[in-house]
PDB file of N, CA, C and O in Angstrom:
ATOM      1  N   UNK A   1      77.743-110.942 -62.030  1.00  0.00           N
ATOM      2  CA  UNK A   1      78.701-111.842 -62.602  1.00  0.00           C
ATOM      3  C   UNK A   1      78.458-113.226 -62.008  1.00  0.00           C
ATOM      4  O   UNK A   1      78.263-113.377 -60.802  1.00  0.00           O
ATOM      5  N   UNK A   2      78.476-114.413 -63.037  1.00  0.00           N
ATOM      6  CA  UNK A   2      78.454-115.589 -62.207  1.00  0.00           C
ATOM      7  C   UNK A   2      78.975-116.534 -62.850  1.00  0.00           C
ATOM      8  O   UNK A   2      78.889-116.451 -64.075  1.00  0.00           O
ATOM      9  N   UNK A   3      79.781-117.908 -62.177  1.00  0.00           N
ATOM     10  CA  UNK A   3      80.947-118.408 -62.964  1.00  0.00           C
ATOM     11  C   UNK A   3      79.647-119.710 -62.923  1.00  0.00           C
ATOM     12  O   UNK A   3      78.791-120.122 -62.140  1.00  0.00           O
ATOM     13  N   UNK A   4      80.219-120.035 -64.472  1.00  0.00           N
ATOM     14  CA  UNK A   4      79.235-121.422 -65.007  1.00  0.00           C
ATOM     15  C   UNK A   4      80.090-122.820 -65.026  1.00  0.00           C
ATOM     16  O   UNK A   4      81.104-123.138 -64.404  1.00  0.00           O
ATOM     17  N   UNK A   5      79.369-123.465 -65.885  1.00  0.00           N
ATOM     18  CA  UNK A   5      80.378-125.040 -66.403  1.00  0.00           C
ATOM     19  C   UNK A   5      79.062-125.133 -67.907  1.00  0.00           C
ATOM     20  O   UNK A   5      77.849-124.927 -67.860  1.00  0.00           O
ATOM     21  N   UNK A   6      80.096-125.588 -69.313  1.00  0.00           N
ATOM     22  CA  UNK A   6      79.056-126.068 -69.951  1.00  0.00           C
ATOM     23  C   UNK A   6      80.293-127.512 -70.956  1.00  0.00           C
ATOM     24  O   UNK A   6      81.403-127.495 -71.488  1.00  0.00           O
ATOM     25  N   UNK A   7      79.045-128.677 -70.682  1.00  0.00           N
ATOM     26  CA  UNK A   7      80.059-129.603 -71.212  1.00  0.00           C
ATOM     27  C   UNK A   7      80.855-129.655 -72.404  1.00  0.00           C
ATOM     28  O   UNK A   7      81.651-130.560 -72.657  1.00  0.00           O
ATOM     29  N   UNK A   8      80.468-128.035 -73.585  1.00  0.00           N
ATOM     30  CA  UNK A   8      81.012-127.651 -74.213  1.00  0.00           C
ATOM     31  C   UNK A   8      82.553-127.429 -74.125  1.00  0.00           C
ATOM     32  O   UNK A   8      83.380-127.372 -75.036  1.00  0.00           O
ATOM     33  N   UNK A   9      82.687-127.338 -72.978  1.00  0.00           N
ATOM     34  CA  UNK A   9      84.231-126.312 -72.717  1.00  0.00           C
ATOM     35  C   UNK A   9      84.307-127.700 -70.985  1.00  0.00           C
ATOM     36  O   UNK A   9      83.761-127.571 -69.889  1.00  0.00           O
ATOM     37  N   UNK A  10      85.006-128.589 -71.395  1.00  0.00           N
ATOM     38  CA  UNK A  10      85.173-129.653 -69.978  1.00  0.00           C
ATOM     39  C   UNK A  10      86.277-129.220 -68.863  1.00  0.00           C
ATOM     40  O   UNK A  10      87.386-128.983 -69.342  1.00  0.00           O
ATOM     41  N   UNK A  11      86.204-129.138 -68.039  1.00  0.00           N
ATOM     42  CA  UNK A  11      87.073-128.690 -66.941  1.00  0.00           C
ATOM     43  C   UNK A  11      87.533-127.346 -66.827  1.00  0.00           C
ATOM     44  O   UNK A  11      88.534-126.919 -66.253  1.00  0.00           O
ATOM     45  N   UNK A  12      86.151-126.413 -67.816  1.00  0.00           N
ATOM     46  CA  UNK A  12      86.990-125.043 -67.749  1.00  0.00           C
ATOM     47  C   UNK A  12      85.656-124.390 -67.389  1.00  0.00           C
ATOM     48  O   UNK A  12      84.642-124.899 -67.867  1.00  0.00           O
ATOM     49  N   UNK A  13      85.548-123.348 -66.622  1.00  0.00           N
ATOM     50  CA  UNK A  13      85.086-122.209 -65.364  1.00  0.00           C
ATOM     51  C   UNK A  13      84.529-121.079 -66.619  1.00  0.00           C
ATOM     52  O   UNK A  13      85.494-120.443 -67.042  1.00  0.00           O
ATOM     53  N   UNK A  14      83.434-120.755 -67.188  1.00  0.00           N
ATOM     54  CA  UNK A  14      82.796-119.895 -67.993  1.00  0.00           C
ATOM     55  C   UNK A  14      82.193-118.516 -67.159  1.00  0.00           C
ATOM     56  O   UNK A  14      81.163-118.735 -66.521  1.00  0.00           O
ATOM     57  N   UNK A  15      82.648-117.349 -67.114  1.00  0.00           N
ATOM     58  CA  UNK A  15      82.559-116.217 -66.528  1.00  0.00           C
ATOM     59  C   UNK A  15      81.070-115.737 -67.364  1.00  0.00           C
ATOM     60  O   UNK A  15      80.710-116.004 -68.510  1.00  0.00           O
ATOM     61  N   UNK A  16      80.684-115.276 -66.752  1.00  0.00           N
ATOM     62  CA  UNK A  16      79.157-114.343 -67.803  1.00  0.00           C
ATOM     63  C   UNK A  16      78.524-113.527 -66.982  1.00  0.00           C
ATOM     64  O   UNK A  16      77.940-113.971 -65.993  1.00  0.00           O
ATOM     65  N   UNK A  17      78.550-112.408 -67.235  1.00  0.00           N
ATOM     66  CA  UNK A  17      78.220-110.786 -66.564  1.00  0.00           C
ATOM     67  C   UNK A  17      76.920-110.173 -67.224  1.00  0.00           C
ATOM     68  O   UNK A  17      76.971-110.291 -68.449  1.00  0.00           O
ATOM     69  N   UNK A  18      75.671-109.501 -66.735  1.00  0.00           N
ATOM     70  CA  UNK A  18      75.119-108.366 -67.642  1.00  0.00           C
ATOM     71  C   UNK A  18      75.398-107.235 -68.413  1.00  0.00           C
ATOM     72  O   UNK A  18      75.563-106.093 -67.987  1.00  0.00           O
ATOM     73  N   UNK A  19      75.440-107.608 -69.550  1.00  0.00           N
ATOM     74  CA  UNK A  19      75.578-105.766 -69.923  1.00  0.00           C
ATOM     75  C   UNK A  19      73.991-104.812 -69.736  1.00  0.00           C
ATOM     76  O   UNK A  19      72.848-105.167 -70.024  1.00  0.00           O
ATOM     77  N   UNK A  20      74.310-103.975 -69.356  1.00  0.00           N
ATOM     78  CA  UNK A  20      73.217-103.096 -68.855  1.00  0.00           C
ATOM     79  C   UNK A  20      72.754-102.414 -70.549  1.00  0.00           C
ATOM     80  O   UNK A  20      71.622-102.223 -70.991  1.00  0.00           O
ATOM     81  N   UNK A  21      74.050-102.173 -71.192  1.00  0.00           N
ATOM     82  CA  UNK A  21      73.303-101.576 -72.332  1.00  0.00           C
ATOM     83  C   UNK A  21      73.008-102.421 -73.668  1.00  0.00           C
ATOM     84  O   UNK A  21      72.388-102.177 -74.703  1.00  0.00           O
ATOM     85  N   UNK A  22      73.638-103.383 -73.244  1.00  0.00           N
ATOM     86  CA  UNK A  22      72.936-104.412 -73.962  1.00  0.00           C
ATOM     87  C   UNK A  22      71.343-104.600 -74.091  1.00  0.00           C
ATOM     88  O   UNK A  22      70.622-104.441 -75.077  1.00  0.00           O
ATOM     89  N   UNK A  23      71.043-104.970 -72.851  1.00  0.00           N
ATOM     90  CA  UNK A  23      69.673-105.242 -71.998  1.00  0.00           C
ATOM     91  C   UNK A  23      68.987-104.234 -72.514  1.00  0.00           C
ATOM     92  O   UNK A  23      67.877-104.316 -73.041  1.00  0.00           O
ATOM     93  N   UNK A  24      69.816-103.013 -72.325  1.00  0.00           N
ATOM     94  CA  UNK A  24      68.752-101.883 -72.955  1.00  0.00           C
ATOM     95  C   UNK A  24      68.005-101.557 -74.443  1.00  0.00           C
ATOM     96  O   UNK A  24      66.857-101.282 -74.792  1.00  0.00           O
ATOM     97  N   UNK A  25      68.981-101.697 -74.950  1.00  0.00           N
ATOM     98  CA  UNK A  25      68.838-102.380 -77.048  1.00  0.00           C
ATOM     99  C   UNK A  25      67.928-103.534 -76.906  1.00  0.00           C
ATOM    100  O   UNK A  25      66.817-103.497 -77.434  1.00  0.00           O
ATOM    101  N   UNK A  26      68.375-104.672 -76.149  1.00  0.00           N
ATOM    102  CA  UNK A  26      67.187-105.634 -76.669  1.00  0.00           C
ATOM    103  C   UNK A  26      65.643-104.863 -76.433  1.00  0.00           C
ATOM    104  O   UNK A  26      64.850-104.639 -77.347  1.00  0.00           O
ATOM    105  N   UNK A  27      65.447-104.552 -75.112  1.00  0.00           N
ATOM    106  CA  UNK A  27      64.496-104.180 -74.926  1.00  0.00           C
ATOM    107  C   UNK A  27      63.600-102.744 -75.336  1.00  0.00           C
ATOM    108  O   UNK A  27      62.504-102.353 -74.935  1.00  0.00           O
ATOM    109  N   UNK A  28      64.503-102.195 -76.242  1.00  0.00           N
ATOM    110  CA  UNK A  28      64.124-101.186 -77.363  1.00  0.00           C
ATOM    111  C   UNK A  28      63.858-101.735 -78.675  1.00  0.00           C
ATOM    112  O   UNK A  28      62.978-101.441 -79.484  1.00  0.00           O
ATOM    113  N   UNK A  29      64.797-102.599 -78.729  1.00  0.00           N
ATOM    114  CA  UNK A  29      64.096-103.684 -80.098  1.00  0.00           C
ATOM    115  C   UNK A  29      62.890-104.017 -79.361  1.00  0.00           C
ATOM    116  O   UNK A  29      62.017-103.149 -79.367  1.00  0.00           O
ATOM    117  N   UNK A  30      62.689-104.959 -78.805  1.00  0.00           N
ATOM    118  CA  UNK A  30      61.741-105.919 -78.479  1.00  0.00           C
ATOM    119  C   UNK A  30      60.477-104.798 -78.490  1.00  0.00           C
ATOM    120  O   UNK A  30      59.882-104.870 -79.565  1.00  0.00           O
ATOM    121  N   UNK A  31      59.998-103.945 -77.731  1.00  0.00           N
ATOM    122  CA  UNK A  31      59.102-103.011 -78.087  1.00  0.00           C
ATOM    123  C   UNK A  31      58.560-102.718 -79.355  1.00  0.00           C
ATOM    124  O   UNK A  31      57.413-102.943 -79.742  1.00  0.00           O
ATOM    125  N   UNK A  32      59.988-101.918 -80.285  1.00  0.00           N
ATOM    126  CA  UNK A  32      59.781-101.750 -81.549  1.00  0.00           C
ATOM    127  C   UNK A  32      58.519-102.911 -82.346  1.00  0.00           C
ATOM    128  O   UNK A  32      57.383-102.760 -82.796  1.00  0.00           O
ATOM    129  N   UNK A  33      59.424-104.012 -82.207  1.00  0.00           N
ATOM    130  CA  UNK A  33      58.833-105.638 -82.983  1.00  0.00           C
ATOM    131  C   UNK A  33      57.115-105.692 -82.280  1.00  0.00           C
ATOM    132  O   UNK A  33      56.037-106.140 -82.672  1.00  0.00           O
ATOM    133  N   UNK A  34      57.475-105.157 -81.375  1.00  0.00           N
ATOM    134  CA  UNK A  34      55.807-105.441 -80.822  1.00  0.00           C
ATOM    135  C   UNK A  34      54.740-104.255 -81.257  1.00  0.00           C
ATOM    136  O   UNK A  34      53.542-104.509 -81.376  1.00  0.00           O
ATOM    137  N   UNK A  35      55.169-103.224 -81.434  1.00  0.00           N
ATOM    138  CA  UNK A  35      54.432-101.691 -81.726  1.00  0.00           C
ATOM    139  C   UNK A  35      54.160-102.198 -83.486  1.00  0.00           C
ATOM    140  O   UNK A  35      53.038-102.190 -83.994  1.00  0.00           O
ATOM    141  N   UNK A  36      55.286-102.570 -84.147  1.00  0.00           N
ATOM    142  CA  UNK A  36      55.071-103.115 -85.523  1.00  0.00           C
ATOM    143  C   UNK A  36      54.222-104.281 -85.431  1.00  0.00           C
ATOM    144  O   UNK A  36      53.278-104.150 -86.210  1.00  0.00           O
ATOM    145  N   UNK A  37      54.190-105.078 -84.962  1.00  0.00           N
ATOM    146  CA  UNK A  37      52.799-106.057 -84.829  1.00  0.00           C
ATOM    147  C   UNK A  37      51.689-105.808 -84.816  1.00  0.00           C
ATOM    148  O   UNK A  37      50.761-106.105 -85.568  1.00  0.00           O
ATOM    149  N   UNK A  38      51.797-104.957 -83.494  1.00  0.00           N
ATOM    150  CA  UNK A  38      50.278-104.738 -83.564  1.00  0.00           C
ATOM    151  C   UNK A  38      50.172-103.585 -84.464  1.00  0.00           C
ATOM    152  O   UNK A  38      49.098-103.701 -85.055  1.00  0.00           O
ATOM    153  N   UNK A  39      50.771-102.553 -84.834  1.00  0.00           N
ATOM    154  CA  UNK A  39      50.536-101.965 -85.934  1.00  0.00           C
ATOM    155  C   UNK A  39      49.534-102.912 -87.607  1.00  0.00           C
ATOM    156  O   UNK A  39      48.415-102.873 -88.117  1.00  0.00           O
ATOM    157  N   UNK A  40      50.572-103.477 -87.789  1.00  0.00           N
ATOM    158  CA  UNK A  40      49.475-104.857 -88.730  1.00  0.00           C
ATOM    159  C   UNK A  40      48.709-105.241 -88.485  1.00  0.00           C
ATOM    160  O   UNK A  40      47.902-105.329 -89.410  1.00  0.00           O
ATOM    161  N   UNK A  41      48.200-105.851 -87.005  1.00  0.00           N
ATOM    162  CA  UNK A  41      47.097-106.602 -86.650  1.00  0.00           C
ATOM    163  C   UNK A  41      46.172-105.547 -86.654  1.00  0.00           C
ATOM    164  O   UNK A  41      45.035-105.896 -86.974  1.00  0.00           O
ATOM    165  N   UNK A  42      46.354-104.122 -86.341  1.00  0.00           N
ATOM    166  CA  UNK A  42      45.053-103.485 -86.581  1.00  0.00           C
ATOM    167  C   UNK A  42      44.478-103.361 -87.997  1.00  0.00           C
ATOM    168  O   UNK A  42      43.301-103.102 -88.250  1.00  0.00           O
ATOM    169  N   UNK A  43      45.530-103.597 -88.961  1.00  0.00           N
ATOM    170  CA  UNK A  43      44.792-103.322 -90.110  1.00  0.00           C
ATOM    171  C   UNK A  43      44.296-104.751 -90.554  1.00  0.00           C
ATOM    172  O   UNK A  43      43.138-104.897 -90.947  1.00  0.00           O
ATOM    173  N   UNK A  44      45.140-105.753 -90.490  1.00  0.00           N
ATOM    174  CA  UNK A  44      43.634-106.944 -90.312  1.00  0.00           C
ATOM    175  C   UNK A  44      42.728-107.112 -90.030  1.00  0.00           C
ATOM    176  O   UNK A  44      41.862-107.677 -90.698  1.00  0.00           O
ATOM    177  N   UNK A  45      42.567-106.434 -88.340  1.00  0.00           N
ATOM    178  CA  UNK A  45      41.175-106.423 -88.294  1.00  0.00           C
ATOM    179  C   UNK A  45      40.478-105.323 -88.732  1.00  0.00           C
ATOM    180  O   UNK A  45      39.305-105.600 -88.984  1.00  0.00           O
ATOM    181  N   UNK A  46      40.701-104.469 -88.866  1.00  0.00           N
ATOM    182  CA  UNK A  46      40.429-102.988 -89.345  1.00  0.00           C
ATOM    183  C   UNK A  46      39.407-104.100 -90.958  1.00  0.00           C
ATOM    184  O   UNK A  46      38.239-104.040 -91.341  1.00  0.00           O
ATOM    185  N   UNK A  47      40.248-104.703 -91.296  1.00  0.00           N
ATOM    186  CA  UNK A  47      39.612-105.655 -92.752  1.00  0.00           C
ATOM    187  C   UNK A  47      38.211-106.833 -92.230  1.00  0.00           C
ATOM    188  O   UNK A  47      37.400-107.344 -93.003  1.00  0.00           O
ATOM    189  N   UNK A  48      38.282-107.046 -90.528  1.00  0.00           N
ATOM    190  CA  UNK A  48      37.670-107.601 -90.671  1.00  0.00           C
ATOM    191  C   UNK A  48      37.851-109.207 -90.284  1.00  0.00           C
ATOM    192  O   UNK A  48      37.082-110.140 -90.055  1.00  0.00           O
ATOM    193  N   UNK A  49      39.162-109.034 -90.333  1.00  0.00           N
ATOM    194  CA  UNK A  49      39.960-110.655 -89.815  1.00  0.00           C
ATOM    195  C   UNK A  49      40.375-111.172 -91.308  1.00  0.00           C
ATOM    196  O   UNK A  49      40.884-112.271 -91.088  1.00  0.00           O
ATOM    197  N   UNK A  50      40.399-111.029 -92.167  1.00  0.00           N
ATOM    198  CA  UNK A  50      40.531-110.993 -93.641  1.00  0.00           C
ATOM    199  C   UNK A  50      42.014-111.100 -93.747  1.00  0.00           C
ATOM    200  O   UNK A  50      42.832-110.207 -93.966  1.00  0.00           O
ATOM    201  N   UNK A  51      42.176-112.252 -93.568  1.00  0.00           N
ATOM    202  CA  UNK A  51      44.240-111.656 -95.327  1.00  0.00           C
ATOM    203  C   UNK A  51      44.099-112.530 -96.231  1.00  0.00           C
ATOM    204  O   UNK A  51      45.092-112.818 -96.899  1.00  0.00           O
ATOM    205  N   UNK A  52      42.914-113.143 -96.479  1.00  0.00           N
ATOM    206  CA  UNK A  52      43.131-113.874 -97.623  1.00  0.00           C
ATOM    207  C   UNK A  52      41.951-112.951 -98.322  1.00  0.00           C
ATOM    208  O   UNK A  52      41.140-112.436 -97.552  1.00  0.00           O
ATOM    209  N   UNK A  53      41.808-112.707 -99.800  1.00  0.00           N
ATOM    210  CA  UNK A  53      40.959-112.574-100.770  1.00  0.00           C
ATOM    211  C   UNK A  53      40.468-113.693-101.375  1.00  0.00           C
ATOM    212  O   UNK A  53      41.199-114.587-101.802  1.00  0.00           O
ATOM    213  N   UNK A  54      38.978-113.707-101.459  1.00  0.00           N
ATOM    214  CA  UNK A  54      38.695-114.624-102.365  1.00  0.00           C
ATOM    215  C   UNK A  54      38.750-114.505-104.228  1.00  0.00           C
ATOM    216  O   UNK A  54      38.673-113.416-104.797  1.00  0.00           O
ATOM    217  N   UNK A  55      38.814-115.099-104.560  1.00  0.00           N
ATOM    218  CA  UNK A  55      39.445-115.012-105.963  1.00  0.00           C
ATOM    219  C   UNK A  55      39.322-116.538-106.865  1.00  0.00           C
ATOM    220  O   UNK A  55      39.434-117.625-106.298  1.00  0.00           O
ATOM    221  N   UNK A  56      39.183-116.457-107.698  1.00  0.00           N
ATOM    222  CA  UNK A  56      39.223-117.768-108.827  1.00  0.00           C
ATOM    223  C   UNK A  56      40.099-117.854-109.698  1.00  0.00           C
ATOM    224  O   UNK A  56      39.927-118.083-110.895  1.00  0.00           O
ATOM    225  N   UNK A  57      41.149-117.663-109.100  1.00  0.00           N
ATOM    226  CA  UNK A  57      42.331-117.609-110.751  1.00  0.00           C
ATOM    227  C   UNK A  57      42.128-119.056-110.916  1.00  0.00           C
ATOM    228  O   UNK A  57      41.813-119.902-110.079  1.00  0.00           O
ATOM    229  N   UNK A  58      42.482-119.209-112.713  1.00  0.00           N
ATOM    230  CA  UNK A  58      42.420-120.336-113.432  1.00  0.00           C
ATOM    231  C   UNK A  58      40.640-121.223-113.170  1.00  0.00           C
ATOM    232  O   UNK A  58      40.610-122.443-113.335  1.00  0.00           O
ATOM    233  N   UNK A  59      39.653-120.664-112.878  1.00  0.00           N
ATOM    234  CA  UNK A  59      38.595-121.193-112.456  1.00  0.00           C
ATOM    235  C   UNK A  59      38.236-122.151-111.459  1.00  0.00           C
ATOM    236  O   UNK A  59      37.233-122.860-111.372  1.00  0.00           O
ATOM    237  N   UNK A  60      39.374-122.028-110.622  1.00  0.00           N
ATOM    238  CA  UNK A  60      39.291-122.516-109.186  1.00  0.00           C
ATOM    239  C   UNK A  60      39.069-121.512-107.887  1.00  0.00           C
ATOM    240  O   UNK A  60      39.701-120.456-107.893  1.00  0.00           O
ATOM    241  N   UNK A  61      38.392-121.739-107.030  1.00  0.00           N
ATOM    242  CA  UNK A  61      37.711-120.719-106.101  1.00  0.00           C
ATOM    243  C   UNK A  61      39.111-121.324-104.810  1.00  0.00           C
ATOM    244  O   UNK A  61      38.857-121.876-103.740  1.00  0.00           O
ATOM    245  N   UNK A  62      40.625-120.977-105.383  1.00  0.00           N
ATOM    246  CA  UNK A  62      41.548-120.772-104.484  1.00  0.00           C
ATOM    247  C   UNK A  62      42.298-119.655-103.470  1.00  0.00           C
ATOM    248  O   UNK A  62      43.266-119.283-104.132  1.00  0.00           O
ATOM    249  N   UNK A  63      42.316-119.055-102.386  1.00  0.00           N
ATOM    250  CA  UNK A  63      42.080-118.134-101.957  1.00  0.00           C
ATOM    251  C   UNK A  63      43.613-117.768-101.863  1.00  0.00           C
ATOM    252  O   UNK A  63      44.540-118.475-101.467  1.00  0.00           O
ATOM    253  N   UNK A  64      43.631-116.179-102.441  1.00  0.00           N
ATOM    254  CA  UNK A  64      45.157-115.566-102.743  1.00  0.00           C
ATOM    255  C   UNK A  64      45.439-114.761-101.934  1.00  0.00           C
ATOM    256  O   UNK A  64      44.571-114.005-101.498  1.00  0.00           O
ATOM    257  N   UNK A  65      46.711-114.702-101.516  1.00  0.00           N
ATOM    258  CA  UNK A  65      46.886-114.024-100.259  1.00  0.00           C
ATOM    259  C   UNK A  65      47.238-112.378-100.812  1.00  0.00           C
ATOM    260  O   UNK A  65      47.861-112.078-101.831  1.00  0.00           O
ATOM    261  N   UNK A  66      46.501-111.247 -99.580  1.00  0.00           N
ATOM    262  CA  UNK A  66      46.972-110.312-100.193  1.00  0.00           C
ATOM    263  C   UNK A  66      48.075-109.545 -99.453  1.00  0.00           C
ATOM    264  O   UNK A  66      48.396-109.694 -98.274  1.00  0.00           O
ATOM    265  N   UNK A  67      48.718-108.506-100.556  1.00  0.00           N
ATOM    266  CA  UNK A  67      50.135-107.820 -99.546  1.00  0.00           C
ATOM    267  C   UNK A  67      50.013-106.908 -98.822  1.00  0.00           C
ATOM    268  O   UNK A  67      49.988-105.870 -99.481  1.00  0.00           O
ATOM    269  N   UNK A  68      49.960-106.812 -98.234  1.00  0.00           N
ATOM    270  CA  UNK A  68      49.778-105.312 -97.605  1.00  0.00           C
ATOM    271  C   UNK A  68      50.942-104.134 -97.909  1.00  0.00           C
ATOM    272  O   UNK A  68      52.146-104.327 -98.075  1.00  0.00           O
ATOM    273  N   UNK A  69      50.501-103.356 -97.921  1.00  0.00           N
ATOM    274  CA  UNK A  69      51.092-101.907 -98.731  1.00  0.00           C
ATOM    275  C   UNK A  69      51.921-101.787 -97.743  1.00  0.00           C
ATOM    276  O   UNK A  69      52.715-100.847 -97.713  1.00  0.00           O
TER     277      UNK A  69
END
């Protein structure tokens, strides 16, 4: 626990504590978001370094992005 000041709130004493299971969720998200990343990045490179296709729609050699499944 530790008491703050923010010039938001003037002459008043802001309390702010850890939640432990808070901390714990973020950091089960935060994993998740990272296992899903690199999940994708392997199949980029798995392509090669590739997310764009080359392509000519309308007879311009403009490069279209593709979706991944």
């Amino acid at each position: 626990m530790a008491g703050i000041t923010s010039p938001e709130f003037p002459g008043e004493r802001l309390v702010v504590c850890r939640n432990p299971d808070l901390a714990a969720e973020r950091a089960r998200k935060r994993e998740d978001l990272l296992a899903a990343t690199e999940k994708d990045l392997a199949v980029i490179k798995a392509r090669g370094g590739q997310i764009y296709a080359p392509q000519k729609p309308f007879a311009f050699n403009i490069p279209v992005l593709v979706q991944n499944s």
